[in-house]
BALOBA-1460 file (C-alpha; in Angstrom, 3 decimals):
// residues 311
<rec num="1" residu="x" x="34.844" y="-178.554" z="-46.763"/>
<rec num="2" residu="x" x="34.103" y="-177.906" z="-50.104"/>
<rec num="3" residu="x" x="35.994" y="-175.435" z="-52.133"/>
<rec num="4" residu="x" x="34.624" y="-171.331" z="-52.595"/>
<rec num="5" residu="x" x="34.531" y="-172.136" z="-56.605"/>
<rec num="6" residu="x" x="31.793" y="-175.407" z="-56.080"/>
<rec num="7" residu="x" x="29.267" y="-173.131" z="-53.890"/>
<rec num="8" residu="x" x="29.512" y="-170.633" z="-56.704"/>
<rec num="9" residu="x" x="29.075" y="-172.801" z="-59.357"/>
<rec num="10" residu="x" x="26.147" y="-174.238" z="-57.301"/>
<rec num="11" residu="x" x="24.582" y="-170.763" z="-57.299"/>
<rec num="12" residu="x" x="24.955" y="-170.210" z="-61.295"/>
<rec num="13" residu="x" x="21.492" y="-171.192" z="-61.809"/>
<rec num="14" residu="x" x="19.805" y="-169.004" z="-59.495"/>
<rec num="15" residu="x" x="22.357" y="-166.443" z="-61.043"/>
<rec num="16" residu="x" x="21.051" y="-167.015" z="-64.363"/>
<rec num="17" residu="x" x="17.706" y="-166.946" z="-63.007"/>
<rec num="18" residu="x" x="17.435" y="-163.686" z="-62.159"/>
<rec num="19" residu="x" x="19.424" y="-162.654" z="-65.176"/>
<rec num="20" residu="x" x="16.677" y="-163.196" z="-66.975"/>
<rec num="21" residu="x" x="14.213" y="-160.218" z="-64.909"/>
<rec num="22" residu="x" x="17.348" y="-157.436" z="-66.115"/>
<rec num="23" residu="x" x="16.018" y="-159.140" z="-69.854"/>
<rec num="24" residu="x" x="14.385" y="-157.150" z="-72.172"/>
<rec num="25" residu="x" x="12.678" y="-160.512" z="-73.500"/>
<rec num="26" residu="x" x="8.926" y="-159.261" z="-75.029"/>
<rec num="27" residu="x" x="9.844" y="-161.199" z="-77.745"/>
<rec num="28" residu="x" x="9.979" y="-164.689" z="-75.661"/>
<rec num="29" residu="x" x="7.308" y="-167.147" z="-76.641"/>
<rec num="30" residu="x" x="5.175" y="-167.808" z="-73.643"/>
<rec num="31" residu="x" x="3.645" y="-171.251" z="-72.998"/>
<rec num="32" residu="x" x="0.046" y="-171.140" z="-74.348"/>
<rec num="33" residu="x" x="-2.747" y="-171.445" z="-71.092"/>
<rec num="34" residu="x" x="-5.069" y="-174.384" z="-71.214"/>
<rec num="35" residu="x" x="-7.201" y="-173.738" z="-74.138"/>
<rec num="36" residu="x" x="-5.199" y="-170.786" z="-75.918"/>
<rec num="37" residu="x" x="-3.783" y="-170.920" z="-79.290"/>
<rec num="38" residu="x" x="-1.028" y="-173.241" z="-79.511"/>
<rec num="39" residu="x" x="2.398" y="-172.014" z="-79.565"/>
<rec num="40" residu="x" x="3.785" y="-170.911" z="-82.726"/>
<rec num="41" residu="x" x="6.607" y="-173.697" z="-84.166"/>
<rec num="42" residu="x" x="9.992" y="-172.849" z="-82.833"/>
<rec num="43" residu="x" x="11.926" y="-171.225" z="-85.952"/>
<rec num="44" residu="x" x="15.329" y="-172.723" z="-86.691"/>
<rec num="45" residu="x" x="18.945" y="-170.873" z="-86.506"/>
<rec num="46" residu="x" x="20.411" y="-171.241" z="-89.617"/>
<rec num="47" residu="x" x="22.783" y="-168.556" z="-89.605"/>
<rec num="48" residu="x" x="24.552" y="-166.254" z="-86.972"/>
<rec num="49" residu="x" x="26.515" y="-163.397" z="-87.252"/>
<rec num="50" residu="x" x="28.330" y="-161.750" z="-84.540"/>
<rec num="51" residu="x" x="29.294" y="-158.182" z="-84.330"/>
<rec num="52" residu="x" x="30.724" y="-156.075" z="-81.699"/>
<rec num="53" residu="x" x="33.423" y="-155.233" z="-80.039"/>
<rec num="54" residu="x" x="36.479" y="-157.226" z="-77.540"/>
<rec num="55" residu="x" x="33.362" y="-158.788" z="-75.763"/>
<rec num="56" residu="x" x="31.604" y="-160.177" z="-78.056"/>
<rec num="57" residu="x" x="35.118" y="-161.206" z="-79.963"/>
<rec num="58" residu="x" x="36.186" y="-163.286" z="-77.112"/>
<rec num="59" residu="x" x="39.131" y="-161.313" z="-75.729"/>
<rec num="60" residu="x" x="39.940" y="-162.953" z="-72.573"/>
<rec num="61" residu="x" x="39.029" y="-166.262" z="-73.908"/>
<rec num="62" residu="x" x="41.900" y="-167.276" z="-75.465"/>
<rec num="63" residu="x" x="42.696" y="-169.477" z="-78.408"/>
<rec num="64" residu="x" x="42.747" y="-166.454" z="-80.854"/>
<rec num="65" residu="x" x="41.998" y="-166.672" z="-84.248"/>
<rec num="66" residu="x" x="44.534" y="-163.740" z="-84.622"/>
<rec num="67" residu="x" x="45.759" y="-160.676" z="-82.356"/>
<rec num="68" residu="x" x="44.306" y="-157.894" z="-84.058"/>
<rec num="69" residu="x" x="40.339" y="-158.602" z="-83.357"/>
<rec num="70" residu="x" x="40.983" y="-160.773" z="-81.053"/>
<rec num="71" residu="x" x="38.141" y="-163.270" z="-82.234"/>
<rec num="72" residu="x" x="37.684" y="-166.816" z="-80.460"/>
<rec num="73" residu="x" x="36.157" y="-169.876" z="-80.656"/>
<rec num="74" residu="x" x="35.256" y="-169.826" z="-76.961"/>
<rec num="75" residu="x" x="33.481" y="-166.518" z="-77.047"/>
<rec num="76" residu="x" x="30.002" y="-166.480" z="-76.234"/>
<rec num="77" residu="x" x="28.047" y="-167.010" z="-79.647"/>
<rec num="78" residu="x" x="30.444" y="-169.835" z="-81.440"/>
<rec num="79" residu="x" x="29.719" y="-172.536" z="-79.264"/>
<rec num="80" residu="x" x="25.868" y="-171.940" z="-80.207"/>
<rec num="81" residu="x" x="26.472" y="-171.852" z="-83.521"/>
<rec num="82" residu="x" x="28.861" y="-175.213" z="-83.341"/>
<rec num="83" residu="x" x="25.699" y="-177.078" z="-81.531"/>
<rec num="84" residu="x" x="22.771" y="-175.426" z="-83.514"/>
<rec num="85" residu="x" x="24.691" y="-176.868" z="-86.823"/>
<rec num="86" residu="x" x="23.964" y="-173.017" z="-87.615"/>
<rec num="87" residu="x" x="26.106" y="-170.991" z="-90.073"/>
<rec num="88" residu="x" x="28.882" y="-168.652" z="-88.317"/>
<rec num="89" residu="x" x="30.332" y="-165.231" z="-89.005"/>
<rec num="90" residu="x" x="32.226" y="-163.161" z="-86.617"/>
<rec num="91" residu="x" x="32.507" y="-159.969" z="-87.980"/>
<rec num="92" residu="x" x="33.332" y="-158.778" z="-84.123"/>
<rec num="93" residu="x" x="36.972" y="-157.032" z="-83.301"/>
<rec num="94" residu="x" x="38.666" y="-155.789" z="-80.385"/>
<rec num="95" residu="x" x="38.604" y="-152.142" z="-80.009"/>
<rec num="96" residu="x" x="35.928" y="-151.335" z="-81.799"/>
<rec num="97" residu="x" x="33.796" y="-148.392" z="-81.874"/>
<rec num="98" residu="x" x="30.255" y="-147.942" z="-82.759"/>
<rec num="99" residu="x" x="31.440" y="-146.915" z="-86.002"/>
<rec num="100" residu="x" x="33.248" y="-149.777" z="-86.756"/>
<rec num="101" residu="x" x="29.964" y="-151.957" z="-85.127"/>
<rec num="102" residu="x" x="28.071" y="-150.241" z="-88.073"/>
<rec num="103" residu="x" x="30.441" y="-151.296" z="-91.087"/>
<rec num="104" residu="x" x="30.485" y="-154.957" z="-89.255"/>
<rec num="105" residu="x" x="26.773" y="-154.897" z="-90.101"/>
<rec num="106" residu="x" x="27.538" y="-155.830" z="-93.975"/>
<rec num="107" residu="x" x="27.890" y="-159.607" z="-92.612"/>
<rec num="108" residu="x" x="24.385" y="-159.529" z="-91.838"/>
<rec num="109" residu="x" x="21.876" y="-160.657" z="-94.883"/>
<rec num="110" residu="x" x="18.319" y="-161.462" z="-95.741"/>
<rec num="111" residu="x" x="19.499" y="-165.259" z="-94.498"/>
<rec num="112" residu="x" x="20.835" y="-164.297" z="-91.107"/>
<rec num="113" residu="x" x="19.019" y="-165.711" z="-88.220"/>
<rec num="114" residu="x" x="20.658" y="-163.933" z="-85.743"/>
<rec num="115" residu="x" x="22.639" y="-161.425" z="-84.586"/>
<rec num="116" residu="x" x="24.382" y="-160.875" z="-81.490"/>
<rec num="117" residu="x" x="26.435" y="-157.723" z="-80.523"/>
<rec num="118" residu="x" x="27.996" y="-155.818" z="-77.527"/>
<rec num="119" residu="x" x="28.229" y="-151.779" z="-78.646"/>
<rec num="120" residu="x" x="29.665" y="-148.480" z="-77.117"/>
<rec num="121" residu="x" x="32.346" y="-149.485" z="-74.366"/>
<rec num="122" residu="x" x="34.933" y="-148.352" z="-76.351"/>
<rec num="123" residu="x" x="33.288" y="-144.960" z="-76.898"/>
<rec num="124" residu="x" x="33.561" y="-144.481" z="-72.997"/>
<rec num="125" residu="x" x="36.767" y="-145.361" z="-73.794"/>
<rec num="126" residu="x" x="36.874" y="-148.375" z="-71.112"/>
<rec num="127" residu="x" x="40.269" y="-149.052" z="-71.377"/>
<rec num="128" residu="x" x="41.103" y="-145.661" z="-69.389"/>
<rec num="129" residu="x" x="38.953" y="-146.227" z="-66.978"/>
<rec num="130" residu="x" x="40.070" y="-149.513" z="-66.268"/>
<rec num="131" residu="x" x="43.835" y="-148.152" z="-66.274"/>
<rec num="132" residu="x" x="42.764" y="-145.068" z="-64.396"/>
<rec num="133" residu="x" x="41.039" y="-146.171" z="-61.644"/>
<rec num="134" residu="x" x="41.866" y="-149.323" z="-61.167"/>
<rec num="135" residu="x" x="44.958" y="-149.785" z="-62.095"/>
<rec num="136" residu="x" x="47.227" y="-146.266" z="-61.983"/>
<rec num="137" residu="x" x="44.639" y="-145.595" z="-58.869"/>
<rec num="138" residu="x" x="44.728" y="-141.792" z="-59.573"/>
<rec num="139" residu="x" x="41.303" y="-139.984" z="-58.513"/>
<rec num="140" residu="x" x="41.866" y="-136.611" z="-60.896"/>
<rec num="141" residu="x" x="42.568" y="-139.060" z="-64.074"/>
<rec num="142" residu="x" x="39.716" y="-141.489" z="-63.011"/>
<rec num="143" residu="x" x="37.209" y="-138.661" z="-62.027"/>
<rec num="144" residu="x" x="37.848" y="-137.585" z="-65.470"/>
<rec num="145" residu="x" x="37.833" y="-140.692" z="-67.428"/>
<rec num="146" residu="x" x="33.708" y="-141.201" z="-65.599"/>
<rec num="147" residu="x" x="32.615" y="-137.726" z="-66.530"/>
<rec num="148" residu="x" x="33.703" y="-138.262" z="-70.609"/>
<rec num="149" residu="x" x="32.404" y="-141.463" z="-70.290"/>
<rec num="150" residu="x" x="29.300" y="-140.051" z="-68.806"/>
<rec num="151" residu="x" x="28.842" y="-137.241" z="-71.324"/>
<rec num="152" residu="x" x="29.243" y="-139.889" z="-74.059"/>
<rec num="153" residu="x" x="26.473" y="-141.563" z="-73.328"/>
<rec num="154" residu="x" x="23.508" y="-140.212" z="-75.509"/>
<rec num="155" residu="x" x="25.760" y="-140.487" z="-79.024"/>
<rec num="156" residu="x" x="26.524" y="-143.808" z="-77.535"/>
<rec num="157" residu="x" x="22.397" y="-144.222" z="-77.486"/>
<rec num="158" residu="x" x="21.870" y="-142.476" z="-80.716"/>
<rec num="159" residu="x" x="24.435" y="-145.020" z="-82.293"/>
<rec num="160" residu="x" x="23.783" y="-148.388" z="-81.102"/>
<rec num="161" residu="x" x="19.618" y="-147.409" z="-82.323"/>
<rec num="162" residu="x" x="21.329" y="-146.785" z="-86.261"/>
<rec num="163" residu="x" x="23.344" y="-149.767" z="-85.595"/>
<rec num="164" residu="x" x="20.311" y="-151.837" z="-85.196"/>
<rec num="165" residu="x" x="18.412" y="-149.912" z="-87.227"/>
<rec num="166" residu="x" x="21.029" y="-151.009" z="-90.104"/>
<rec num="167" residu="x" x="20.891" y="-154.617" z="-88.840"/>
<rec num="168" residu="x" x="17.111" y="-154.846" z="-89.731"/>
<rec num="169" residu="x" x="17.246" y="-152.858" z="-93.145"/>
<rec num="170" residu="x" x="20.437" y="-155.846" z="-94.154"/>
<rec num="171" residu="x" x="18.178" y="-158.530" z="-92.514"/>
<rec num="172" residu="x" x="15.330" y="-157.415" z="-94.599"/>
<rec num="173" residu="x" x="13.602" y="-157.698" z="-91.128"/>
<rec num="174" residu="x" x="14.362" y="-161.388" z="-90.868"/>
<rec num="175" residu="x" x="16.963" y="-161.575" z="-88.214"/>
<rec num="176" residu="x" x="16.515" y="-161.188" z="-84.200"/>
<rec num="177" residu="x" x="18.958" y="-158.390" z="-82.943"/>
<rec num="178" residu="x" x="20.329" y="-158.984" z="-79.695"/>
<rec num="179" residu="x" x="22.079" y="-156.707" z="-77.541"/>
<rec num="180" residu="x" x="24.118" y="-158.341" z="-74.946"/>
<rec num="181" residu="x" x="24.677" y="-155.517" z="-72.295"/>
<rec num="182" residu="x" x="28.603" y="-155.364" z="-70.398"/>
<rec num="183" residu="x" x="29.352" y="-157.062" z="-66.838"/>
<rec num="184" residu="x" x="29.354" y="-155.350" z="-64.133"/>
<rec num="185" residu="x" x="33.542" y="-154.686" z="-64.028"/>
<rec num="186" residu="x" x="34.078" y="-154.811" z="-59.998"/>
<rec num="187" residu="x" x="32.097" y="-155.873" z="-57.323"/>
<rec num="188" residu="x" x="32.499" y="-153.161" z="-54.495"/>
<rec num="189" residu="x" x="30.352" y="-149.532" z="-54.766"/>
<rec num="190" residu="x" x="32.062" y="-148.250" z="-52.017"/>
<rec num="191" residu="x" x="35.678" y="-148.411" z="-53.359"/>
<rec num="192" residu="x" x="37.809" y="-145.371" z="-53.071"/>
<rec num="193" residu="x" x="41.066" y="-143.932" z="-54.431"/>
<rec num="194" residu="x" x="42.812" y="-143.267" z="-52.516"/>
<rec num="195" residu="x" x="40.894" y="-145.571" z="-49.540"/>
<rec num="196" residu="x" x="41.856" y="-142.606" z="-46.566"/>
<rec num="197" residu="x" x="41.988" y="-138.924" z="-46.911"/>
<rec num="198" residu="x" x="40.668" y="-137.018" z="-49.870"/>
<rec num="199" residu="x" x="39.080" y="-139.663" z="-52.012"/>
<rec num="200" residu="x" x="37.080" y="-140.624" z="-55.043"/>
<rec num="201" residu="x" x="34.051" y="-142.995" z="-55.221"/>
<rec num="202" residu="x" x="35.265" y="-144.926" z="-58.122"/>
<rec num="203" residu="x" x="33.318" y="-147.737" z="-57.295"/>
<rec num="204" residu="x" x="29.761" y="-145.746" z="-56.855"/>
<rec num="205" residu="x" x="30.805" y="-144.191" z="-59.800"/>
<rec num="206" residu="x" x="30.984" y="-146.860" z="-62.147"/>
<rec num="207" residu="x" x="28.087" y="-149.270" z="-60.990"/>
<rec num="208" residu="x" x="25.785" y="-145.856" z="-61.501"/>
<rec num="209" residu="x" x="27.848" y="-145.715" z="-64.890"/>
<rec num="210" residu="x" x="26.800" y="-149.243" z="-66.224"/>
<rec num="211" residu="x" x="23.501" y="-148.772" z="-65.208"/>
<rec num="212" residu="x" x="23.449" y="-145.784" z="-66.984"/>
<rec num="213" residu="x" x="24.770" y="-147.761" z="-69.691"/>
<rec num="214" residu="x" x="22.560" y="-150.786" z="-69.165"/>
<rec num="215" residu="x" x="19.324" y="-148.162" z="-69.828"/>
<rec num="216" residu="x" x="20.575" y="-146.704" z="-72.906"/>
<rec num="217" residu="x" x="21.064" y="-149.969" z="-74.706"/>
<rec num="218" residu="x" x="17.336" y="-151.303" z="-73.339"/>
<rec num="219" residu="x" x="15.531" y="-148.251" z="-74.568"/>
<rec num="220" residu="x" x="17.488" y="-148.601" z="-77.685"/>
<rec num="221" residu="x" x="16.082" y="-152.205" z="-78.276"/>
<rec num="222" residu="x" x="12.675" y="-150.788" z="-77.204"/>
<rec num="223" residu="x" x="12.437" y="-148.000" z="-79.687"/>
<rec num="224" residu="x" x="13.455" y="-150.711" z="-82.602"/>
<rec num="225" residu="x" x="10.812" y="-152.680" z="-81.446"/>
<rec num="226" residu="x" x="8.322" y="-149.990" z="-81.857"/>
<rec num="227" residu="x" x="9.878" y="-148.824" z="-84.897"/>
<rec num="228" residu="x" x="9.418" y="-152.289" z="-86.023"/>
<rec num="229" residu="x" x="5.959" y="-153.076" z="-84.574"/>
<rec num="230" residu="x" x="7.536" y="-156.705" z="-83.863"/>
<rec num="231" residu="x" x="9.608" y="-158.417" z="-80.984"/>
<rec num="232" residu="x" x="13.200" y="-159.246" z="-83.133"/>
<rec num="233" residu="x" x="15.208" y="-156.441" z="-80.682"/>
<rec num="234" residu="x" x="15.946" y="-157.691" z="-77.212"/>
<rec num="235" residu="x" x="18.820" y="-156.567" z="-74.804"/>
<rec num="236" residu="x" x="20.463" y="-159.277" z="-72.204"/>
<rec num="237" residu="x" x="21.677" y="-157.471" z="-69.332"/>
<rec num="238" residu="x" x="24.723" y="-159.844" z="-67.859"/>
<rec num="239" residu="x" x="25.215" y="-157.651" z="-64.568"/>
<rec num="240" residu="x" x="23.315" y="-160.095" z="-62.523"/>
<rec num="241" residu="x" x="24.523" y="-163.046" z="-64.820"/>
<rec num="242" residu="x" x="28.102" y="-162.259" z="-63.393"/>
<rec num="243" residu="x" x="26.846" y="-161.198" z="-59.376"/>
<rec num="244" residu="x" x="29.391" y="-162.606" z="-57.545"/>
<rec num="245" residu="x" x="32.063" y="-163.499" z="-59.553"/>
<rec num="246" residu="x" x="33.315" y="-159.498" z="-60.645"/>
<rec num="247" residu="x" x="36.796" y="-159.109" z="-59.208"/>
<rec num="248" residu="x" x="37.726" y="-157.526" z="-56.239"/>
<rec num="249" residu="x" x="38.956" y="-153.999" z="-56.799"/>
<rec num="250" residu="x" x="41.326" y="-154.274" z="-53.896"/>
<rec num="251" residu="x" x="45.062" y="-154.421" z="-55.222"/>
<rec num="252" residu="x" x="46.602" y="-158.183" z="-54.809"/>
<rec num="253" residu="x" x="43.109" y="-159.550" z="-54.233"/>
<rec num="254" residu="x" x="42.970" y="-163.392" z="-54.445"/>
<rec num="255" residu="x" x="40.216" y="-163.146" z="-57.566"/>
<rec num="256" residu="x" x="40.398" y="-166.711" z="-58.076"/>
<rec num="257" residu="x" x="36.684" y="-167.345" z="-58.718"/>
<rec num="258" residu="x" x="36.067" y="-163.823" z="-60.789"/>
<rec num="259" residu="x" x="34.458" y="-164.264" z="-64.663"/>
<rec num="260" residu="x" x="36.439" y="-161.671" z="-65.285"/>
<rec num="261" residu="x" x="40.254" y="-161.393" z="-66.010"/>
<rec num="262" residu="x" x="41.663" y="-159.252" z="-63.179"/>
<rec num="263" residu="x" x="44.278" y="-156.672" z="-64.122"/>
<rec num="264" residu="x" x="48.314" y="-158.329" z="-63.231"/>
<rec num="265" residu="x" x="46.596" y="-161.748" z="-63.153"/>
<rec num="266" residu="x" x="47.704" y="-161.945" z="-66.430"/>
<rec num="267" residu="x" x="50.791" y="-160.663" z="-68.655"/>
<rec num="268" residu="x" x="48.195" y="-160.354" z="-71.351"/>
<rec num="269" residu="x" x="47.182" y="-156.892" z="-70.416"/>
<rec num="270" residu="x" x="45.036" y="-156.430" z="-73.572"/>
<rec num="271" residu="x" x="42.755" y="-159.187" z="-71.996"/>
<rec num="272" residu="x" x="41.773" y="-157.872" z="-68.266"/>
<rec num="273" residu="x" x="38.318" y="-157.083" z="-67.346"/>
<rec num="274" residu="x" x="37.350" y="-158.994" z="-69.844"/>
<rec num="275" residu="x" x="35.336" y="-162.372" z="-69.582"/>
<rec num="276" residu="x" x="37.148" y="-165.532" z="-68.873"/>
<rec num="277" residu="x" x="36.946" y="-168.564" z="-71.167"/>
<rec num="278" residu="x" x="34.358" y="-169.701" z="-68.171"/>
<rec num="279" residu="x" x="32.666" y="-166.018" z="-68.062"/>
<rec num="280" residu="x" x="32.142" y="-166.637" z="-71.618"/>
<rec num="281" residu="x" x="30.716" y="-170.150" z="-71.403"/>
<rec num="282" residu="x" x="28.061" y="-168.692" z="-68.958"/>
<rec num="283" residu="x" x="26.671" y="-165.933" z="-71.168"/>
<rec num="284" residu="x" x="26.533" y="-168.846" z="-74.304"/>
<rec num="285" residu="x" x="24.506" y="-170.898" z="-71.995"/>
<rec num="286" residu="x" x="22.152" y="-167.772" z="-70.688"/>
<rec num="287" residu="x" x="21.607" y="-166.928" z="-73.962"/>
<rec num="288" residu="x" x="21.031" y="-170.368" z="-75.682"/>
<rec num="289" residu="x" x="18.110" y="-170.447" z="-72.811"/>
<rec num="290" residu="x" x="17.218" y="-166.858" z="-73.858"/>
<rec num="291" residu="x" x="16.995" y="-167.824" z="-77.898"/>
<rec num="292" residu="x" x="14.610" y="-170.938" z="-76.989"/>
<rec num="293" residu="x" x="12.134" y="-168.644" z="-74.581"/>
<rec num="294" residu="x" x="12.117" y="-166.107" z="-77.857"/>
<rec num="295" residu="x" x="10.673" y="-168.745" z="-80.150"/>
<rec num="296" residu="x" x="13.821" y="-170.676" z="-81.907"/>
<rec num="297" residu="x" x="14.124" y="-174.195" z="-81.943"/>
<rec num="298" residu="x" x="16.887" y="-175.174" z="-79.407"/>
<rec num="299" residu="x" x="17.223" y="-178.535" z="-78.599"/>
<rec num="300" residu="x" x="17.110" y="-179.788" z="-74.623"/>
<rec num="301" residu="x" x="20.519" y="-180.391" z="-73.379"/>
<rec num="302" residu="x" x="21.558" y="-182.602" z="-69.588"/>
<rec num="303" residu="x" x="20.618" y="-180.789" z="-66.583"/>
<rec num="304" residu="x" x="23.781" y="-178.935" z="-64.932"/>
<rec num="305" residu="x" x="23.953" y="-176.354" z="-62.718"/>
<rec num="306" residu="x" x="24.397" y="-174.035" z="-65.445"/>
<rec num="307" residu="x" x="22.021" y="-174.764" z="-68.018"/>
<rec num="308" residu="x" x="18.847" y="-174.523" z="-66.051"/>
<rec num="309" residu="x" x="16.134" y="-172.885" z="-67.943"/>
<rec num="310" residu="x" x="15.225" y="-169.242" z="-67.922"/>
<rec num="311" residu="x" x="11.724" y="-168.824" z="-65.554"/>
């Protein structure tokens, strides 16, 4: 019988399929109908710049550059950049706040192609959540950490719209802006602290949380793109990317085939809930499909269940 991990991997490209309806993608180049103007000529990536925070450095990954940011070759945007030929910079680092996110934006110039970013976990300060309710398992302290991290989100909003708004203005309005959205961090709505007696619906909690989230940064790329009047601000939601493969938020749950590093299945605690050097390979191949549907010259690459093309 064939192993839990195959029939996943055999699912990836329905997974990525319906990725792609959580996409903000009005900037995708349809197919011209029979007798419509022909498509415009797919624009080359010459350059890339990557900004964000610990996922979008490739914390989880492995094979650091250093420990402070955290940045990898096996995050999601270097491998595109090694097989476009394109230029690379990772301005990107662990920890970072949208603040930071807008003084990684003086990478980005009038050359830049571009530009992928993740933005605002760390103002919801993730990291207690994650330690909160999911790994301390205390409701009061986890209750708490979801409210702040509720109430944060409109600066959060307000924020990531300057951030791309600054992208655009160091672009010159030549680069696409896109906003790759967070994974869904554990698979089970109805998980409680404690499970009996009095509890707390951490689980409910968060998904409504990260959709909450998910929202903000959409309209965000919307409003840029009316700002704008063009189609160079897109958001990739990966909750659906990931569907399956969060980890369990039961404690000692076998999370073998998570995307996701699960917290103690690691002594690098810096690194769980973050993507997995696989996690990451997944998002680089969603959005290498996602670049060639918005008009950029990507060249075909073998059929595998994980590189099947966006609908």
């Amino acid at each position: 019988m064939p192993r839990a991990g195959a029939f996943y991997r055999g699912l990836q490209s329905a997974r990525t399929a319906r990725a792609a309806v959580a996409l903000s993608c009005v900037a995708c180049t349809p197919a011209s109908d029979a007798g419509g103007p022909p498509s415009p000529t797919p624009r080359p990536i010459t350059a890339i710049v990557q900004l964000g925070d610990s996922f979008s450095s490739g914390n989880g990954a492995g094979n650091y550059e250093e420990d402070t940011c955290r940045r990898s070759p096996d995050n999601y945007s270097a491998p595109l950049a090694r097989e476009l030929g394109a230029s690379y910079t990772n301005a990107s680092c662990s920890g970072a706040r949208t603040s930071d996110i807008a003084e990684q934006v003086s990478a980005v110039t009038p050359d830049t192609s571009v530009v992928f970013l993740t933005a605002g976990g760390n103002n919801a300060n993730f990291a207690r959540i994650i330690s909160s309710c999911f790994v301390l398992r205390t409701p009061n302290s986890c209750e708490d950490a979801m409210n702040k991290a509720t109430a944060a989100l409109p600066a959060i909003e307000e924020a990531t719209v300057e951030i791309l708004r600054a992208i655009d203005t160091a672009s010159q309005g030549q680069a696409t802006a896109i906003l790759v959205g967070y994974p869904r961090l554990f698979a089970e709505h109805s998980y409680l602290i404690p499970p009996v007696a009095e509890s707390y619906g951490a689980g409910a909690t968060l998904a409504r949380l990260q959709d909450a989230a998910d929202a903000l940064q959409e309209r965000a790329a919307a409003q840029l793109r009316e700002e704008t009047s063009s189609a160079r601000f897109l958001f990739a939601s990966t909750q659906e990317l990931f569907a399956g493969h969060e980890p369990r938020a039961q404690a000692f749950h076998d999370n073998e085939e998570a995307w996701l590093v699960s917290p103690f299945s690691s002594s690098d605690v810096r690194a769980w809930m973050h993507p997995t050097a696989h996690g990451y390979h997944v998002e680089a191949t969603y959005l290498r499909e996602l670049l060639a549907r918005a008009g950029f010259a990507i060249p075909a690459s073998p059929a595998s269940p994980e590189s099947t093309p966006l609908p």
